[in-house]
C-alpha positions in Angstrom: -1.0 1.8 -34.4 2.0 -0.5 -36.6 3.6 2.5 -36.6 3.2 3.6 -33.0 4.5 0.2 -32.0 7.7 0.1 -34.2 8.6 3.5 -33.3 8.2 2.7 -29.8 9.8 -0.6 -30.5 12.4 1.3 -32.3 13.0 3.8 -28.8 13.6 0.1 -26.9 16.2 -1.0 -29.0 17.9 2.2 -28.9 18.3 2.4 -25.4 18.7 -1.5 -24.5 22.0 -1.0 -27.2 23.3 2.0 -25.2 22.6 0.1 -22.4 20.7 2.3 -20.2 17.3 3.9 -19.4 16.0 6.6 -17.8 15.2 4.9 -14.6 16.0 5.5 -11.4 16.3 1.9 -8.9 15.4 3.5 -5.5 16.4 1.1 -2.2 16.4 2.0 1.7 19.3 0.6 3.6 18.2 -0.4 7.8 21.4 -1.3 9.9 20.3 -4.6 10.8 20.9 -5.7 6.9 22.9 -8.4 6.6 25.9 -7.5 4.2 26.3 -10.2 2.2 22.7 -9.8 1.5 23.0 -6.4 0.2 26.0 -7.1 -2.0 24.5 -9.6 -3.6 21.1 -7.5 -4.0 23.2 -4.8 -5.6 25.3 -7.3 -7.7 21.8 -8.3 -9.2 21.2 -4.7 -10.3 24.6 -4.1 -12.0 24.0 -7.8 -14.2 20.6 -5.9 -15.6 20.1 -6.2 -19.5 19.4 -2.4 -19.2 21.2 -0.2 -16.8 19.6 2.2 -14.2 20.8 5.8 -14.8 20.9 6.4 -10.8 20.4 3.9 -8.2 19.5 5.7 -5.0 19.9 4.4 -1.5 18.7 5.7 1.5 20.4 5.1 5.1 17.9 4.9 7.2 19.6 6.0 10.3 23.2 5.3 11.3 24.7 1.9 9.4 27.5 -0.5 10.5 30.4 -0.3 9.2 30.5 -3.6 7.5 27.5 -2.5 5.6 29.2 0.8 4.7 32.2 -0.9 3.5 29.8 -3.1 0.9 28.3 0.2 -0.4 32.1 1.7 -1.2 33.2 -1.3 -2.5 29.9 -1.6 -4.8 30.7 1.7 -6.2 33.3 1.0 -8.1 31.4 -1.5 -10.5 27.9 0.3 -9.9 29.0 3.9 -10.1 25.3 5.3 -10.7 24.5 4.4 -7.0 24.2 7.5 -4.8 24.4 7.1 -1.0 21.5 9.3 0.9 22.3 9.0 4.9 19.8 10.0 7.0 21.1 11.2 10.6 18.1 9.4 12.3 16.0 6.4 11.9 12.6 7.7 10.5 11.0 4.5 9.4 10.5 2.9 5.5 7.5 5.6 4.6 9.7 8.5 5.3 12.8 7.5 3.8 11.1 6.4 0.4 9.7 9.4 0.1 12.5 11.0 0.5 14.4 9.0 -2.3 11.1 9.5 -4.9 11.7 13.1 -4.2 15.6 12.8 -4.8 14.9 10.6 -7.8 16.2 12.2 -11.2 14.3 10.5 -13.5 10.6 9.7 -14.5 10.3 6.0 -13.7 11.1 4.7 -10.0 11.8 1.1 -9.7 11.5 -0.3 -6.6 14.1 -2.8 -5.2 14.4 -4.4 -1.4 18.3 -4.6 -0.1 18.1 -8.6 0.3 16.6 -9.4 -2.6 17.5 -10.4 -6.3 16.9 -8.7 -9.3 16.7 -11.2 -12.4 19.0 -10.1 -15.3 15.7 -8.7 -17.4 13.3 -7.4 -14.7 14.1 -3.6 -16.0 13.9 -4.2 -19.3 11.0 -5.9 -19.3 9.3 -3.4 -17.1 10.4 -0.7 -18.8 9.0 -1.9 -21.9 5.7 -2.2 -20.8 5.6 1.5 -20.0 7.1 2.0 -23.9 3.9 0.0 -25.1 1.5 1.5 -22.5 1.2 4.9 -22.8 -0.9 5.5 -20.2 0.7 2.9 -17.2 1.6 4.4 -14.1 2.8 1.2 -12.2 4.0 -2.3 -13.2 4.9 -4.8 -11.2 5.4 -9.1 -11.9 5.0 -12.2 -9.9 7.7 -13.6 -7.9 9.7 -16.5 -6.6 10.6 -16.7 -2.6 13.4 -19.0 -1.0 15.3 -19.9 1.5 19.4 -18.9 1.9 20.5 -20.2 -1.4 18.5 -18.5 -4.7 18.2 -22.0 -5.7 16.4 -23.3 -3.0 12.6 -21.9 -4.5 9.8 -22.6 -1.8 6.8 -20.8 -3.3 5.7 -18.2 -5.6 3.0 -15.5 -5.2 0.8 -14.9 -8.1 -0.3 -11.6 -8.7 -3.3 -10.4 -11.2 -2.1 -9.3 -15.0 -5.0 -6.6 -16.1 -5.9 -2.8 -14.7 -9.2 -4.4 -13.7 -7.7 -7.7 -12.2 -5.7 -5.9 -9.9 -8.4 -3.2 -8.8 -10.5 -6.1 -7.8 -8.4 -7.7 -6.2 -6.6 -4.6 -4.2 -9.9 -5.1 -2.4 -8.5 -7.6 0.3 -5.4 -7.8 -0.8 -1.5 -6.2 -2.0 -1.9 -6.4 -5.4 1.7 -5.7 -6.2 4.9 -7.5 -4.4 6.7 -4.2 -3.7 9.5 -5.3 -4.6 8.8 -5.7 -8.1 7.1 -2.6 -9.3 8.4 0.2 -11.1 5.8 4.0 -11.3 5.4 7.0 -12.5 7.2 9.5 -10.4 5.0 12.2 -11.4 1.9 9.8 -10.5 3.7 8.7 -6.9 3.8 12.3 -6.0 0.4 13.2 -7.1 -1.2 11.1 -5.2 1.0 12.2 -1.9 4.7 10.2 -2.0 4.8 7.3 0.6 3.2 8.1 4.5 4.5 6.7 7.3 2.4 3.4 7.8 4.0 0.6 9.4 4.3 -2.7 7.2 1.9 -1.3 4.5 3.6 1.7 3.0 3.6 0.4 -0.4 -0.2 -1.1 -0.2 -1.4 2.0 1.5 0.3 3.9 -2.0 -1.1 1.7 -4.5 -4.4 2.5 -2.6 -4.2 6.0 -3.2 -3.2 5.9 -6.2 -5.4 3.4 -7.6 -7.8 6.0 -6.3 -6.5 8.8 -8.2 -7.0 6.5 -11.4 -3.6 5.3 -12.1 -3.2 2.6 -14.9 -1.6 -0.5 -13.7 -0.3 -4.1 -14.6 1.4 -6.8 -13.7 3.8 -8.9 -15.9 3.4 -12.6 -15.9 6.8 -13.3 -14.9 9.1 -13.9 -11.9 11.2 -11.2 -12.2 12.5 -10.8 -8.4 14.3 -13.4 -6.7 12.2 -12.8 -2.8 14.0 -13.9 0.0 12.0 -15.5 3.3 12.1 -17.8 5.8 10.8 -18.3 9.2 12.5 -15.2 11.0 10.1 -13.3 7.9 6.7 -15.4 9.2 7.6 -15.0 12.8 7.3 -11.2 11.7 3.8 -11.2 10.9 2.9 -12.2 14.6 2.0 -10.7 17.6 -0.2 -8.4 19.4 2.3 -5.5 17.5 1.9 -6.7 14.2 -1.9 -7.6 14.8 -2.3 -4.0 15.8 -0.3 -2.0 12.6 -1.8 -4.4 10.4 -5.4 -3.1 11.6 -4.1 0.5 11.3 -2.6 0.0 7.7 -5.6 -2.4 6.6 -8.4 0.9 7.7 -6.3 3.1 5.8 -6.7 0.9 2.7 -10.3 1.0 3.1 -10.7 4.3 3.5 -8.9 5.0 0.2 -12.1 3.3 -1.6 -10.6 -0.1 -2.1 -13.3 -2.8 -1.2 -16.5 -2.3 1.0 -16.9 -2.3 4.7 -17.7 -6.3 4.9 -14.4 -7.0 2.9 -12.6 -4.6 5.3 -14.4 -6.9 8.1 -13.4 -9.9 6.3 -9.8 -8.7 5.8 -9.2 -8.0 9.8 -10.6 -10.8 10.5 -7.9 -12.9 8.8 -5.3 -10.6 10.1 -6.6 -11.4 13.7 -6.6 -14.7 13.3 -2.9 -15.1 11.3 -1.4 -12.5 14.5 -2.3 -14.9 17.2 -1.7 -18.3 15.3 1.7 -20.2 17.2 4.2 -19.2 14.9 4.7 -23.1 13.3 0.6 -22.9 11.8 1.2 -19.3 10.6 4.1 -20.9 8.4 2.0 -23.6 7.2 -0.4 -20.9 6.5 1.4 -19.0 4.9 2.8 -21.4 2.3 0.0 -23.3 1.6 -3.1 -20.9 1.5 -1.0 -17.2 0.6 1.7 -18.8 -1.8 1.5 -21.0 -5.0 
């Protein structure tokens, strides 16, 4: 086992002095980004203590042209990123599947276009899956805020172990998206992302927790998340009540949890859907976010 670990140990240092890994930071682009957002989401991945092979981003539908004048410029200090338009808007299932199927290398991170990559979040993933021969997805905690990255309003805790997050996956996301990096070769076994409004990742970790993939979750905020109350508003309404009660039934019937914690899930749902839109933000930060 010592000399498992220093070889793989050995691997890690190779690669972090190159400079690069065999990793492919996958990203889907909506026109209704904001710009400066996405520059600065990109500017995070090309500061990363190890470098990305490809980054791939996927236009879902037609962009503005603000947007498409950030991705040119960013090519010229990121020039692994690869522009994937699509001619029509399909939705966040479809065009991540389409990027995991475009992706040239083994290990997918996942990355949102407004958010902010800290300098170590691929390294450190990536060593996890040098040490774990066996893990198929690793994720971390996170830090949320408001407009300026300094401004940190909360953090959401995620469990550490295989059997941590299994148990908890039950009732609830045991990943931030945003964070994780898999296993192409897992990702596609278990059937790539589905079209499932607001819970394509959940619905995927689902499946393939299912399947018996081997996950974990570093201790550390690794991704900068950004919210606010346009974000809360989101998870409101008689439109959001009703996907979430679609996505939520298509978790339980993966396996994850019993009937009575599918009951108890929806019932939560409900109640967050219809709250006035000042008590779902009080919610929100005090009973969903450390």
């Amino acid at each position: 086992m010592r000399l498992l670990r220093r070889t793989i140990s050995g691997i890690l240092v190779r690669r972090i002095i190159m400079g690069t890994a065999p990793i492919t930071v996958l990203m889907s682009l909506y026109k209704k980004e904001s710009p400066d957002h996405l520059r600065t989401a990109l500017k995070s991945i090309a500061k990363q203590t190890l470098q990305p092979e490809e980054v791939i981003m996927i236009l879902d539908g037609p962009i503005t042209a603000p947007l498409q004048q950030v991705l040119s410029a960013s090519q010229a200090w990121l020039p692994q990123l690869h522009i994937y338009p699509q001619a029509t808007n399909q939705g966040l299932g479809p065009a991540l599947a389409i990027g995991v199927k475009l992706a040239c290398c083994e290990l997918i991170a996942r990355m949102d276009t407004d958010d902010i990559m800290e300098a170590d979040r691929l390294a450190l993933e990536y060593r996890e899956f040098e040490l774990r021969a066996g893990l198929d997805i690793c994720g971390s905690t996170i830090s949320e805020f408001v407009e300026d990255p300094a401004n940190i309003v909360g953090r959401r805790i995620v469990p550490e172990t295989n059997d941590e997050i299994r148990e908890f996956s039950k009732r609830r996301n045991p990943f931030n998206h945003m964070t994780v990096m898999f296993k192409k070769d897992a990702v596609l076994k278990a059937g790539n992302y589905h079209s499932v409004k607001s819970f394509e990742d959940y619905e995927l970790w689902a499946r393939m927790l299912k399947q018996g993939s081997e996950a974990y979750n570093i201790q550390k905020d690794l991704v900068l998340a950004r919210t606010g109350a346009d974000m809360i508003s989101r998870r409101g309404g008689w439109k959001y009540l009703i996907e979430g009660l679609g996505g939520r039934y298509r978790v339980y019937r993966e396996g994850l949890g019993n009937f009575g914690d599918f009951v108890f899930v929806s019932g939560v749902h409900i109640v967050i859907s219809v709250m006035p839109g000042k008590m779902r933000e009080w919610f929100y930060h005090k009973k969903l976010r450390q």
